[in-house]
N, C-alpha and C positions, 0 to 999 in steps of 0.2 A: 162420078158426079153425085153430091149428096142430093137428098130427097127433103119433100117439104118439111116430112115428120124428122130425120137429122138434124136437119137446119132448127127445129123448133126444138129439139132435144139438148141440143149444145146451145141452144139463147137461154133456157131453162139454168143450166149447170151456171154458166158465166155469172149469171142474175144469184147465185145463189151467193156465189163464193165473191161477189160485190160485197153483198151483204152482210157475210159475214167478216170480211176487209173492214167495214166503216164500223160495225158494232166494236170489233177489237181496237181500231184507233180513236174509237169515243169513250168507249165504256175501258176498256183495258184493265182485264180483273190482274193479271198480276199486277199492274200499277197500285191498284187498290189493295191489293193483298201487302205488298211493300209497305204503300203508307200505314197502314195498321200493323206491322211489324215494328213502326216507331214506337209503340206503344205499350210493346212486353219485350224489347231487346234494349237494354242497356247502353245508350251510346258509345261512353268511353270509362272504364271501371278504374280509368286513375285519377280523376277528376273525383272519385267518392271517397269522403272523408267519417263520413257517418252512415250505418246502415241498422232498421228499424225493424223488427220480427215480432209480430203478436199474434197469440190466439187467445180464446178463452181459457187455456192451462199455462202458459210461458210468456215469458216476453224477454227478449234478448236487445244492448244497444251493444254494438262494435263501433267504437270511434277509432280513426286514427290518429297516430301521431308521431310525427313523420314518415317511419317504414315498419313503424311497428302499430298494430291491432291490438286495440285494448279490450277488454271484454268489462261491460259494467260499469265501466269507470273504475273497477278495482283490480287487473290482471291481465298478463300477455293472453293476448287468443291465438290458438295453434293454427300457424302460416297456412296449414294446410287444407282445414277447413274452411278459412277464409277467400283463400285462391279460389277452391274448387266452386263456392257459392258464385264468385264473382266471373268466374267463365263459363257458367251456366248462366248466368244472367245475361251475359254479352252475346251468348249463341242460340239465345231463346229463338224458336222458329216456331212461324201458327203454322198448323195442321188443316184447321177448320175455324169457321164462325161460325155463333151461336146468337140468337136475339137474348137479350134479359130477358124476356118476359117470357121464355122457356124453359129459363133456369130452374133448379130445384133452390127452394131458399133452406132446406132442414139440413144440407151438406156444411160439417165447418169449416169456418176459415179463416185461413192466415194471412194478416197482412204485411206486405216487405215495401218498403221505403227506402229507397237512398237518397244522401242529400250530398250535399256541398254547399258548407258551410249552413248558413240556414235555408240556403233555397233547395225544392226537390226535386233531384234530376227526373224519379222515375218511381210511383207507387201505383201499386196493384195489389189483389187480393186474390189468395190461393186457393183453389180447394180440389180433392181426389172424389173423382168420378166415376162410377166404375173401373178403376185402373188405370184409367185416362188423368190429365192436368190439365186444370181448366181455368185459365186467368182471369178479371173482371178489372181494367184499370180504370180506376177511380173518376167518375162522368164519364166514363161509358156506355153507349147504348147496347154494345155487345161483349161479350165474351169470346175467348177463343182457347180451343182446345192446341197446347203446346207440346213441342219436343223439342231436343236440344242438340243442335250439329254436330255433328261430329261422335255424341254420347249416347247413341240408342238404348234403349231400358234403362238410364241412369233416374234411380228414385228422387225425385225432385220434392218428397214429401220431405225427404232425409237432407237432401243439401240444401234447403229454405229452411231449416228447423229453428224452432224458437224454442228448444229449450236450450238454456246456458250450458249446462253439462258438454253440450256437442261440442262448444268450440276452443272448449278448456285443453291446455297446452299439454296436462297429462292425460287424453285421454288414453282406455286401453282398448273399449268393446263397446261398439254401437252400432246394434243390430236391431230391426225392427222385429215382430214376432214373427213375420211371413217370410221372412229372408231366413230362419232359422230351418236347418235341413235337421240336426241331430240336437240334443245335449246330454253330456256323458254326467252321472257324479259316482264319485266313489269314496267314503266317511269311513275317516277313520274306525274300525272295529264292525261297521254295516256291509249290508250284503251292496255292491254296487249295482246299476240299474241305468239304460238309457233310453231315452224318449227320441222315435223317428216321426218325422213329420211329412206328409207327400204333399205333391202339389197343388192337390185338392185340399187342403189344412187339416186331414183327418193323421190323427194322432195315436201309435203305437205304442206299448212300452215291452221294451228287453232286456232279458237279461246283460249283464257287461261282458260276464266272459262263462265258459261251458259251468263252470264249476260253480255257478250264482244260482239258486232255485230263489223264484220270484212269489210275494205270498200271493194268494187266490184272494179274489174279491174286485168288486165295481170300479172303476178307475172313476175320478171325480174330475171331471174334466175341466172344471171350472180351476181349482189348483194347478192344474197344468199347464191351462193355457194364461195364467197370472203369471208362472216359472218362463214362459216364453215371454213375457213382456220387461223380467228382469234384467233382461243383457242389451237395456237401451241407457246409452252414457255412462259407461263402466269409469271410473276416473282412478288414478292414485295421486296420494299427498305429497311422497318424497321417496327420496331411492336409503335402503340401511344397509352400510360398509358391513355383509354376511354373506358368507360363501354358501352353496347349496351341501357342500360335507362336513360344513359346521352345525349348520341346523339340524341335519340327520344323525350329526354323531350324539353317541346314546348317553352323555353327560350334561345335551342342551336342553339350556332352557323354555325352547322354541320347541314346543312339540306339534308335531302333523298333525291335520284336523282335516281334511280333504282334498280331492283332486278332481277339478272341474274341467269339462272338454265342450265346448261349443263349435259348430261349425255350421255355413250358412251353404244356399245353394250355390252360392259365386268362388265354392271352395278357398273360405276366408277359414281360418283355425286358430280356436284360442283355448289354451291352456292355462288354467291358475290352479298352483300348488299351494297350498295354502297352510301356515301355521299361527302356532299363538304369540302373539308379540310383548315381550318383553321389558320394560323401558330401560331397567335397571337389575342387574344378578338380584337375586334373590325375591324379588318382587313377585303379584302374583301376574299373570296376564292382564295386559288393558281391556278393560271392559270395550273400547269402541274402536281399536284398530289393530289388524293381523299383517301378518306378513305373509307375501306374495313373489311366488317366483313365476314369471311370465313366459312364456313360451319358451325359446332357448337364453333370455337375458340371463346372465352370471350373476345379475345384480338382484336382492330382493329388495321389494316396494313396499312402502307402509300404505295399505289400504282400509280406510271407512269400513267399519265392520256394517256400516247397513247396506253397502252393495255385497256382503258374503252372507249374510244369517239368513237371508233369504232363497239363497245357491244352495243350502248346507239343510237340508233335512230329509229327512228318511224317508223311505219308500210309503213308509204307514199314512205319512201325513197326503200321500198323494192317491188313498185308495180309501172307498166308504165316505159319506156323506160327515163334513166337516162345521 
């Protein structure tokens, strides 16, 4: 037989879990969570014809037309960066909310836009927070910190990117500097030298191989950490009909100038062999474009000498105050 203090103990418990019964079917945070998911998830990514990327550095537009992505108005955009943007859009998930009026306003940011036709399906504004993605769409009173289903650690800083470079159809290398685990070089006639990076961002430099004696003096870490910023949006212009035993054979005109090794911590690996290009026999090298043998491609690439002049200097330039 229960007693008065049971009977009171179990009316207690019932009353509680009422309570908590009617809050859930008035207030119903996942409902609320849901409808503010309308807000940073993309409803339908085939319905966008146009999509809008700025910050204070870049500004990118991707139009389509029909099933091809044009970059600018002036060039195919690579299927692939395009995809990847647009199913991270569609699988955006809030983590958290945030009021505005506890946001920091000194973090930058990036605003993306998708339209159809002139109307907007869906804008918001980017920005990295401690590590975190923090979205703010446009008359909103909150913010919400984001991930993306299915994509855990996918850099969202990298797939919203507003610079053009990213979604150009030749790219080769686009790595931000924190993603960068190693980079090897090794110059023609110089001693070679590679830079380790850990996951605290503190920066070593080593010899390449036993036989490399490294010179002594202060590493300038400011040049170094500029050389990690250089492997964001590596591009090439065109592929040049040259085999890799033509270039090397000791009658060409293409002479080696370097060999560059990058690799990130998601064990991505990029190689460029690098020579001097040529237009025409007897000519002397083009001041602004070298050739490029890319990891295991057969094919060499005529590439912009300003993403190589900067890959290509010697150890001196990255030791002592500059």
């Amino acid at each position: 037989m229960q007693t008065a203090s049971t009977r009171k103990t179990v009316t207690v418990i019932a009353s509680i879990v009422v309570l908590v019964v009617v809050l859930l079917v008035f207030t119903n945070p996942w409902s609320t969570m849901r409808g503010n998911s309308r807000q940073v998830a993309l409803k339908s990514s085939g319905e966008v014809d146009r999509i809008v990327l700025s910050d204070p550095i870049d500004s990118t537009i991707l139009s389509r037309e029909n099933d091809t992505w044009i970059l600018n108005g002036k060039e195919e955009a690579g299927k692939v960066q395009v995809e990847n943007l647009l199913i991270a859009a569609e699988r955006m998930e809030i983590s958290s909310i945030i009021s505005n009026d506890s946001e920091p306003t000194h973090i930058p940011t990036r605003s993306i836009t998708f339209y159809r036709g002139d109307k907007i399906l869906l804008t918001y504004e980017l920005k990295v927070r401690e590590g975190r993605y923090l979205i703010t769409p446009v008359s909103s009173e909150n913010s919400f910190y984001v991930s993306v289903a299915g994509y855990p650690g996918l850099n969202l800083e990298k797939v919203f990117s507003s610079a053009p470079n990213h979604y150009r159809e030749h790219l080769l290398i686009d790595l931000l500097p924190s993603e960068i685990f190693k980079i090897e070089i090794e110059l023609q006639d110089a001693a070679g030298f590679r830079f380790e990076q850990d996951l605290e961002g503190n920066i070593s430099c080593l010899p390449a191989n036993n036989e490399t004696a490294l010179s002594t003096g202060k590493l300038n870490e400011l040049a170094i950490r500029l050389l990690f910023s250089y492997f964001t949006s590596i591009v090439y212009e065109d592929k040049f009909d040259i085999t890799a035993s033509s270039l090397l054979h000791a009658d060409s005109s293409h002479q080696p100038m370097a060999l560059l090794h990058v690799e990130s911590y998601s064990g991505e690996k990029h190689s460029l062999q690098v020579f001097s290009y040529v237009e025409n026999q007897g000519e002397q090298p083009h001041m602004f474009k070298a050739l490029v043998f890319y990891n295991d491609d057969p094919e060499a690439l005529i590439v912009n000498y300003i993403y190589l002049d900067v890959l290509m200097r010697d150890l001196s330039h990255y030791v002592g105050d500059k």
